[in-house]
Residue frames as qw, qx, qy, qz and C-alpha x, y, z in Angstrom:
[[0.000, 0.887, 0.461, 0.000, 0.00, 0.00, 0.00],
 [0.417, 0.276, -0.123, 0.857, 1.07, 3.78, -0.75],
 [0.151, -0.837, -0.400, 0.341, 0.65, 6.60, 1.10],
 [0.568, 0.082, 0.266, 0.775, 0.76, 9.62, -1.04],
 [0.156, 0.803, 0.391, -0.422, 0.11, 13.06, -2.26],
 [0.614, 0.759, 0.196, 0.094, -0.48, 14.57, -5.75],
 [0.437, 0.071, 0.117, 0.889, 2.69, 16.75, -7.16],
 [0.086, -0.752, -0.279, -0.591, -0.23, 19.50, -8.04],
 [0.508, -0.801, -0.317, 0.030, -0.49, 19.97, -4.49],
 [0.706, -0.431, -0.060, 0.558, 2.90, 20.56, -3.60],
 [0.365, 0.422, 0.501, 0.662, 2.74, 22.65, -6.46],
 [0.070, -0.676, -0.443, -0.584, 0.08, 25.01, -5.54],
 [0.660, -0.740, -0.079, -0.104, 0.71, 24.96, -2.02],
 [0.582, 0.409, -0.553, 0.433, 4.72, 25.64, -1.59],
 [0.108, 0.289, -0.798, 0.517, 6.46, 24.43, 1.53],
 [0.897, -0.152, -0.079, -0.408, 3.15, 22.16, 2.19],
 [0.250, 0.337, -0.905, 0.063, 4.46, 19.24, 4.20],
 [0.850, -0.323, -0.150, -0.388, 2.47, 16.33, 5.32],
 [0.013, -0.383, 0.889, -0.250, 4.02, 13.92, 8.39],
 [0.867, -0.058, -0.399, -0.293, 2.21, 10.54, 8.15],
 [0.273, -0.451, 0.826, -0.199, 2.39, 8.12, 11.39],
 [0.804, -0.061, -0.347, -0.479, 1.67, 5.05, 10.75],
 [0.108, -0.462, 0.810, -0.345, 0.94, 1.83, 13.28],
 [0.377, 0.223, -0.881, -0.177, 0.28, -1.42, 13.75],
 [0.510, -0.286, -0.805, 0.104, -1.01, -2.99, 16.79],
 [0.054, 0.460, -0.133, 0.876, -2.64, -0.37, 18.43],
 [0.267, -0.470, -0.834, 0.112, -4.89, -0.89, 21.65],
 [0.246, -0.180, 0.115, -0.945, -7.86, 1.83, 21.62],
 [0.448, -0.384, -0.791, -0.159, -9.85, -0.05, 23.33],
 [0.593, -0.293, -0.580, 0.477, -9.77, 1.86, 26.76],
 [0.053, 0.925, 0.234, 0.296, -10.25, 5.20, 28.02],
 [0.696, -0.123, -0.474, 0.525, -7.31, 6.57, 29.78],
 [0.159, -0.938, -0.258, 0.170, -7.96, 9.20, 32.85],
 [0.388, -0.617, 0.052, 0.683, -4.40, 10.85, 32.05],
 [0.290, 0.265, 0.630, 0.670, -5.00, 11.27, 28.60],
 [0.234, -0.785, -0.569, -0.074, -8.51, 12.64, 29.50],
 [0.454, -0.695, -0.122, 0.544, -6.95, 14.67, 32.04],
 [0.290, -0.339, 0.351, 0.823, -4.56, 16.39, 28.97],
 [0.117, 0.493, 0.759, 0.409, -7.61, 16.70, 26.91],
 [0.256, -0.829, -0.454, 0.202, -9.25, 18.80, 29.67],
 [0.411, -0.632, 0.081, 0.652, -5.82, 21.13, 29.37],
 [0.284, 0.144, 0.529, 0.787, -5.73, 21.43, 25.80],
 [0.039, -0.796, -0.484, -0.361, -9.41, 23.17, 26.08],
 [0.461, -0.760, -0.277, 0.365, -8.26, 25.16, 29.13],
 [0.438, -0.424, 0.150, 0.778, -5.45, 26.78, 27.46],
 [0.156, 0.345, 0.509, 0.774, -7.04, 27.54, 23.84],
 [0.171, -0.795, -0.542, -0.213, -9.90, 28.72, 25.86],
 [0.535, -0.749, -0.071, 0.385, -7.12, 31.21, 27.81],
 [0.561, -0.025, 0.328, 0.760, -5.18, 32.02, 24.84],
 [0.418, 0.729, 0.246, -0.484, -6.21, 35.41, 23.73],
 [0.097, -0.310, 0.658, 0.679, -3.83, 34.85, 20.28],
 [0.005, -0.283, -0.915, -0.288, -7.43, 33.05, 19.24],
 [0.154, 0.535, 0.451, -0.698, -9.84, 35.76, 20.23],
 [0.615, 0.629, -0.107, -0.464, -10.23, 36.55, 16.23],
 [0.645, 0.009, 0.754, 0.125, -9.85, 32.80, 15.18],
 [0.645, 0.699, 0.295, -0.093, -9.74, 33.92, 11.66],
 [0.017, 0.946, -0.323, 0.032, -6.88, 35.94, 11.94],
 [0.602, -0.682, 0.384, 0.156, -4.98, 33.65, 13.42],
 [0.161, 0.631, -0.687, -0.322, -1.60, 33.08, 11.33],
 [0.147, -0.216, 0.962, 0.078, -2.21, 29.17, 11.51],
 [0.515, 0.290, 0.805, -0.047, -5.35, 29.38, 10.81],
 [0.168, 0.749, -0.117, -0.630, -5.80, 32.13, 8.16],
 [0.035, -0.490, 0.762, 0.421, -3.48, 30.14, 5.97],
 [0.258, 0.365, 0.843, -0.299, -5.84, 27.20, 6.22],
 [0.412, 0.661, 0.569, -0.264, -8.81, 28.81, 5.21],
 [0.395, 0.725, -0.222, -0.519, -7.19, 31.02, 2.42],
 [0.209, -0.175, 0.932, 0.238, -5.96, 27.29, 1.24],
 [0.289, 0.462, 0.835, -0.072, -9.49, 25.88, 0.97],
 [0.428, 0.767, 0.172, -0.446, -10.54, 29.40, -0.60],
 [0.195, 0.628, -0.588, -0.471, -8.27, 28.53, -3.49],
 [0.178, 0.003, 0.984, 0.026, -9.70, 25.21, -3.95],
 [0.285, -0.203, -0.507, -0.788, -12.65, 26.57, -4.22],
 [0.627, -0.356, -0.669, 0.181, -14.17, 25.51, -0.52],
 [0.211, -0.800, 0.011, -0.562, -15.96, 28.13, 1.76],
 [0.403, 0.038, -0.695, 0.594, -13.55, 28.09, 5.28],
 [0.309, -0.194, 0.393, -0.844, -16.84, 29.56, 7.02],
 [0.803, 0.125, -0.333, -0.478, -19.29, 26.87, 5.76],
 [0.962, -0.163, -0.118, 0.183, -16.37, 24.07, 6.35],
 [0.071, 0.919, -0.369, 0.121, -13.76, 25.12, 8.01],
 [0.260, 0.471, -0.766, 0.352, -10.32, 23.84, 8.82],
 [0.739, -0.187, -0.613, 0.207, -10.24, 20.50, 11.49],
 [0.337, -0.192, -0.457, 0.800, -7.97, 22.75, 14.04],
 [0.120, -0.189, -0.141, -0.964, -10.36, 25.51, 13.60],
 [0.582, -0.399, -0.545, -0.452, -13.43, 23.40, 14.62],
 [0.647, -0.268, -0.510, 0.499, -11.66, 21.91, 17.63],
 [0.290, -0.120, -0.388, 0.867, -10.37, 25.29, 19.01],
 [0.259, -0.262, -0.037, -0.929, -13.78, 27.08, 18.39],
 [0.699, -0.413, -0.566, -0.141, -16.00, 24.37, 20.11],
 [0.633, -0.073, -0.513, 0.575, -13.32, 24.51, 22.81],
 [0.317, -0.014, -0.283, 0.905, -13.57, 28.03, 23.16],
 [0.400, -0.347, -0.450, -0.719, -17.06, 28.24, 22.76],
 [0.600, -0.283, 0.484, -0.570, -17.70, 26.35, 26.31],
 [0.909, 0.135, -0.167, -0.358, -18.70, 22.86, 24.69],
 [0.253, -0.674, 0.668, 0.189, -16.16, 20.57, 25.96],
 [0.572, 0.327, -0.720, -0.218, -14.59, 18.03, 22.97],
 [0.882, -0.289, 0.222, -0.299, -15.77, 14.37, 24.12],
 [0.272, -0.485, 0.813, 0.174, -13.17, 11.48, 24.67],
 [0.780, 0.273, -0.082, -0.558, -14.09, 9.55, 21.92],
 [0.956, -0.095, -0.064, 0.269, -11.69, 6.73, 22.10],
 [0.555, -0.695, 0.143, 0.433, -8.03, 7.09, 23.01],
 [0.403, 0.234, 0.354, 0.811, -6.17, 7.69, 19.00],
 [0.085, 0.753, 0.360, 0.544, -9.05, 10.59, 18.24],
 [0.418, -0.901, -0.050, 0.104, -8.18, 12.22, 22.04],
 [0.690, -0.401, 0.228, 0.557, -4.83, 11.88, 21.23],
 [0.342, 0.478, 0.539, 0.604, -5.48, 13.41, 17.83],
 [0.333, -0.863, -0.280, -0.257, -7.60, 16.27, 19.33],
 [0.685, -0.668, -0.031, 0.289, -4.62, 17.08, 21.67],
 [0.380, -0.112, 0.480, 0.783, -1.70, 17.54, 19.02],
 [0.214, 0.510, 0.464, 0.692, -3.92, 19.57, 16.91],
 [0.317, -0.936, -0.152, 0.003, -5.20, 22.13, 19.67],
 [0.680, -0.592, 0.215, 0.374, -1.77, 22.08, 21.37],
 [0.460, -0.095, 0.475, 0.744, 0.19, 22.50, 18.03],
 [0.425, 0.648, 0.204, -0.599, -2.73, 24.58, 16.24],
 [0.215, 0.392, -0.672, -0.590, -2.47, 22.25, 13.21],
 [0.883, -0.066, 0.044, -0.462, -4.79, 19.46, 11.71],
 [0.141, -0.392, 0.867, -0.272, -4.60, 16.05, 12.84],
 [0.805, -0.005, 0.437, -0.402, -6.32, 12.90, 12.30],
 [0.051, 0.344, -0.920, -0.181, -6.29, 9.46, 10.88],
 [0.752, 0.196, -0.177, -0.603, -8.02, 6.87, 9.45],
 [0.782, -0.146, 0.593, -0.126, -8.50, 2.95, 9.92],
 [0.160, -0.500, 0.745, 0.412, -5.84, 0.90, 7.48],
 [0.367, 0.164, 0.915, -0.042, -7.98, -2.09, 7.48],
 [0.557, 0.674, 0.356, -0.331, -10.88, -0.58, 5.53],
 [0.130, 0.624, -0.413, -0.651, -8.52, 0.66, 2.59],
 [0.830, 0.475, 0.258, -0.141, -8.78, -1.02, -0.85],
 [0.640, 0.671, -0.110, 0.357, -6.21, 0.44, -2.88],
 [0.520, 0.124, -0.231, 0.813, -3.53, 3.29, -2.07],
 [0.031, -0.837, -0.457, 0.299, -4.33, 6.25, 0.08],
 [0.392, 0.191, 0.225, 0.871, -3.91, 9.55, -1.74],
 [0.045, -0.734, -0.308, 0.603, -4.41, 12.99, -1.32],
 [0.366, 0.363, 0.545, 0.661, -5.25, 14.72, -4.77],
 [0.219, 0.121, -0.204, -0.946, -7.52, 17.00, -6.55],
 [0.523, 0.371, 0.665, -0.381, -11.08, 15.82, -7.07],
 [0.004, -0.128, -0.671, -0.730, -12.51, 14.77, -10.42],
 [0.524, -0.047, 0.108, -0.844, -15.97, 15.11, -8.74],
 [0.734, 0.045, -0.484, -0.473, -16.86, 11.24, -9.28],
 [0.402, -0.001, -0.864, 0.304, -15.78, 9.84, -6.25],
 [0.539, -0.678, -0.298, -0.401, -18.05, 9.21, -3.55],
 [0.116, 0.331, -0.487, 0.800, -17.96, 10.11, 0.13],
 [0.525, -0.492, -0.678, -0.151, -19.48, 9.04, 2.95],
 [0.191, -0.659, 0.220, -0.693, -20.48, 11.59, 5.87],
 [0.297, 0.170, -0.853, 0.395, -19.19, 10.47, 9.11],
 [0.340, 0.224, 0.698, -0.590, -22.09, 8.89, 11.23],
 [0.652, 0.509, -0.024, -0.562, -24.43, 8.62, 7.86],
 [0.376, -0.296, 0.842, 0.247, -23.28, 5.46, 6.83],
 [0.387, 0.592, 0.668, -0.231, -26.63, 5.23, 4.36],
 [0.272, 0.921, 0.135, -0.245, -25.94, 8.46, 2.65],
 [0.735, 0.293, 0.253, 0.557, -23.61, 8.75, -0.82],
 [0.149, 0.887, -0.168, -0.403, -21.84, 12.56, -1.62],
 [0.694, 0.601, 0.151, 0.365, -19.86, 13.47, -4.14],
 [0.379, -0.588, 0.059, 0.712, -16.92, 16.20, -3.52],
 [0.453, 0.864, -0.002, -0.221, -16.74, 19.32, -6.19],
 [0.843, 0.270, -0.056, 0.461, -14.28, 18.41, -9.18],
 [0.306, 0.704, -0.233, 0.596, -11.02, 20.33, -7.77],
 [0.414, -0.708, 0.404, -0.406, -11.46, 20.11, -4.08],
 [0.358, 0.500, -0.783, 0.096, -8.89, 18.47, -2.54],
 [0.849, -0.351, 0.194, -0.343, -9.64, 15.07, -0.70],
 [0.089, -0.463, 0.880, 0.052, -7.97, 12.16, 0.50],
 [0.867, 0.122, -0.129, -0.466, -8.89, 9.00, -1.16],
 [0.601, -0.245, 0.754, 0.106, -8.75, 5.55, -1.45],
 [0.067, 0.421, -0.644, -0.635, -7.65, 4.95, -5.01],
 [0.079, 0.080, 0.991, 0.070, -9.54, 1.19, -4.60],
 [0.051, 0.545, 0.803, -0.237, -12.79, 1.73, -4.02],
 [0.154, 0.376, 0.178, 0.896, -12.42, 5.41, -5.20],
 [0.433, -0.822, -0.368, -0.040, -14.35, 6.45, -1.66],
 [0.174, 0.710, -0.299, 0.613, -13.13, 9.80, -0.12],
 [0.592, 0.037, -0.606, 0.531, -11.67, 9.47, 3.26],
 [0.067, -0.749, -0.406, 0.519, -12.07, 13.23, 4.28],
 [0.284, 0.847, 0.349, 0.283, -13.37, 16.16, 2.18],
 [0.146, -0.961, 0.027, -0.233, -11.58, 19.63, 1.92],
 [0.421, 0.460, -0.630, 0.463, -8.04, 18.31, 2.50],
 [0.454, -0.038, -0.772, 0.443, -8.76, 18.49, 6.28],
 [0.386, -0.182, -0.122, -0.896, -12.11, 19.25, 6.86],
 [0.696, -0.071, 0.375, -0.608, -14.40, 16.37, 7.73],
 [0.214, -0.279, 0.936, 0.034, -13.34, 12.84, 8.17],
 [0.710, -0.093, -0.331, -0.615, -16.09, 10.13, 6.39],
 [0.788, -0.293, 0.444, -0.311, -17.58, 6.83, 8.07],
 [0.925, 0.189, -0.324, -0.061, -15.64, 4.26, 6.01],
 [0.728, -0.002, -0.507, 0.462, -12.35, 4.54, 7.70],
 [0.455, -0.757, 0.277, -0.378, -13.49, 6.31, 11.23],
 [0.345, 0.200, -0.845, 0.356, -11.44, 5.11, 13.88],
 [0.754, -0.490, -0.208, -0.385, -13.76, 2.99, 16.42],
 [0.448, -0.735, 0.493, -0.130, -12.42, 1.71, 19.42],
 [0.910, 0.103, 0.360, 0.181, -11.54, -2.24, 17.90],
 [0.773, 0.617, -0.054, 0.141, -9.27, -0.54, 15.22],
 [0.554, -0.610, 0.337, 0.455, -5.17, -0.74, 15.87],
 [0.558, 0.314, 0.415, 0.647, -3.96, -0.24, 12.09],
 [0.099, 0.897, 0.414, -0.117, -4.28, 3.27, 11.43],
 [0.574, 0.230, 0.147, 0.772, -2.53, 6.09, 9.43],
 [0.145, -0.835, -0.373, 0.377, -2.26, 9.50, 10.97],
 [0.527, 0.586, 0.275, 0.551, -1.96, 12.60, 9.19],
 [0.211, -0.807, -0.273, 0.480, -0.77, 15.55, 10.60],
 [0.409, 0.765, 0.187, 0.461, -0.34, 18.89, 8.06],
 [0.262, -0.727, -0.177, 0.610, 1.76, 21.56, 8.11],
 [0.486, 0.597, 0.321, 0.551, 1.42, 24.63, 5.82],
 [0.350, 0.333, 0.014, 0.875, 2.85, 27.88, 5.78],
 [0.095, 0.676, -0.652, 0.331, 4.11, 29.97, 8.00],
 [0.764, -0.492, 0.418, -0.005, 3.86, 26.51, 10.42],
 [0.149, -0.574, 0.791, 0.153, 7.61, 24.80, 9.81],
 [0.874, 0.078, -0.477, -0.045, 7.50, 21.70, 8.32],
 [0.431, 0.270, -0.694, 0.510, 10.20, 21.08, 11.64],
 [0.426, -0.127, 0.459, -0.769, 7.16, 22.76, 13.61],
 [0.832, 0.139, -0.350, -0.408, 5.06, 19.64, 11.76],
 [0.661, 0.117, -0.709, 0.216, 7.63, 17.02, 12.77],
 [0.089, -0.308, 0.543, -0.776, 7.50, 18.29, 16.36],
 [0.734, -0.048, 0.215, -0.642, 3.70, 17.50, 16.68],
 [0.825, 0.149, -0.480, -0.259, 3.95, 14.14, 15.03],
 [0.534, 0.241, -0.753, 0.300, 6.74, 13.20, 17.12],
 [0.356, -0.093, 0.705, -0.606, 4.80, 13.85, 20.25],
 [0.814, 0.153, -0.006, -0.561, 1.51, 11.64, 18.85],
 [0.677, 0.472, -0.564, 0.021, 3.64, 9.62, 18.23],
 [0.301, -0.006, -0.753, 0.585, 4.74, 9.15, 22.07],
 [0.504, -0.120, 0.415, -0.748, 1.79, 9.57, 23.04],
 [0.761, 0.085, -0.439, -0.470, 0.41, 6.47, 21.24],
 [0.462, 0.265, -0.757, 0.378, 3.55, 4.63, 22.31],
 [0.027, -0.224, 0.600, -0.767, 2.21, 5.70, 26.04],
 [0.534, 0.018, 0.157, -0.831, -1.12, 5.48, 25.63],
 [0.749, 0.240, -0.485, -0.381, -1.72, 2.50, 22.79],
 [0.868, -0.173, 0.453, -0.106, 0.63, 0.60, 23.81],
 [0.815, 0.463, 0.292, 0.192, 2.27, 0.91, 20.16],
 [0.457, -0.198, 0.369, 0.785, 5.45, 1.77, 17.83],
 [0.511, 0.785, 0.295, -0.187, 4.30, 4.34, 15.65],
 [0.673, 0.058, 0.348, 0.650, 6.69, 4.31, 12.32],
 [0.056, -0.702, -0.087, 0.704, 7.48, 8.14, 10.94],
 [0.531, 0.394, 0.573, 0.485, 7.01, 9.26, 7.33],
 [0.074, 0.698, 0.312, -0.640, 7.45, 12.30, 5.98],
 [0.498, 0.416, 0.521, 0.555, 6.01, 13.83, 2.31],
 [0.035, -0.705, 0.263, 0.658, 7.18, 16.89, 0.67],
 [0.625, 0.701, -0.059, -0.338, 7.75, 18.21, -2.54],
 [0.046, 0.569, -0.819, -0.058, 10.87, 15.89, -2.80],
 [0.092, -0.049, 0.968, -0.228, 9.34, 12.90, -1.59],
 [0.528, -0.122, -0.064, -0.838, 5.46, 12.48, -2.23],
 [0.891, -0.121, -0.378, -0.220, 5.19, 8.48, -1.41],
 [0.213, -0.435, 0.856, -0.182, 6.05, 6.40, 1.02],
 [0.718, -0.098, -0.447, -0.525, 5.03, 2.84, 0.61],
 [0.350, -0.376, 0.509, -0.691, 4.08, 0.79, 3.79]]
């Protein structure tokens, strides 16, 4: 299996880097109270940070949403992943522990104000890729397991090549229900973005803590990958 991402992208998006964990024998089976516990802090501080008081502005997310407006993809409508998280957060609503990868996810992407999340290996078909929509793949909305979309040709999703079913819409916008992570799944590839002005080195930073936090948390090795405009595949 690959894990990849178009050339266009890197293209249209310079110094775009994606850091990809991927692992094996994970065990989310469990809630854990210190994990919880660092959940509770990640809302405490975005909800204390005034750098988010005009969550539009901000420099990490700004970028973000003027991405998706060049894709063609309103960032008020659907907005950026870290953007949901830290306005829920700071809205009063606290983020439920939904199993122990998505809290750990939900932690590195408050805490690092980039997006974060991942998707269950086992479901894949083909290769996973991040592209460009042609508009003919379908997409299932997460919890709507009944219900078929379609993404607009040009906006960027991540797919599975096999089945040609989108993953998540809007580069990093809204995960679908084929490969949610549920608490039974331990395969699982995590994606964590950084684009301009965050570092690709400020990217590797967050992975490597998700990364030890899995290790801490899972119970698991999580192997490191990272694509760039040098490198767009890894295969796995």
């Amino acid at each position: 299996m690959k894990i990849e991402v178009a050339r266009d992208i890197f293209d249209r998006f310079p110094g775009y880097v994606r850091h990809v964990l991927v692992t094996e024998d994970a065990d989310n089976t469990q809630e854990n109270p210190e994990l919880a516990g660092l959940l509770t802090e990640a809302q405490r501080l975005v909800r204390e940070d005034d750098s988010f008081a005009d969550l539009k502005a901000h420099p990490f997310i700004a970028s973000w949403r003027e991405a998706f407006q060049a894709f063609g993809v309103n960032p008020n409508k659907c907005p950026p992943s870290a953007a949901g998280l830290i306005k829920r957060a700071r809205g009063g609503k606290d983020l439920p522990y939904v199993n122990t990868l998505v809290a750990i996810f939900n932690v590195v992407s408050m805490g690092h104000v980039l997006p974060a999340g991942g998707d269950d290996l086992d479901s894949v078909r083909g290769d996973i890729r991040l592209a460009f929509a042609k508009g003919d793949e379908t997409y299932t909305p997460l919890g709507s397991p009944g219900q078929t979309e379609h993404p607009a040709p040009g906006e960027i999703v991540l797919l599975d090549t096999g089945r040609r079913e989108v993953f998540c819409r809007a580069w990093c916008w809204k995960n679908g229900d084929v490969s949610k992570i549920e608490k039974g799944t331990r395969r699982v590839a995590v994606n964590i973005d950084a684009l301009p002005p965050k570092t690709p080195e400020a990217g590797e930073a967050a992975a490597r803590e998700a990364a030890e936090m899995i290790r801490r948390f899972c119970g698991s090795a999580a192997a490191l990958y990272r694509l760039d405009a040098a490198n767009g595949s890894v295969e796995i």
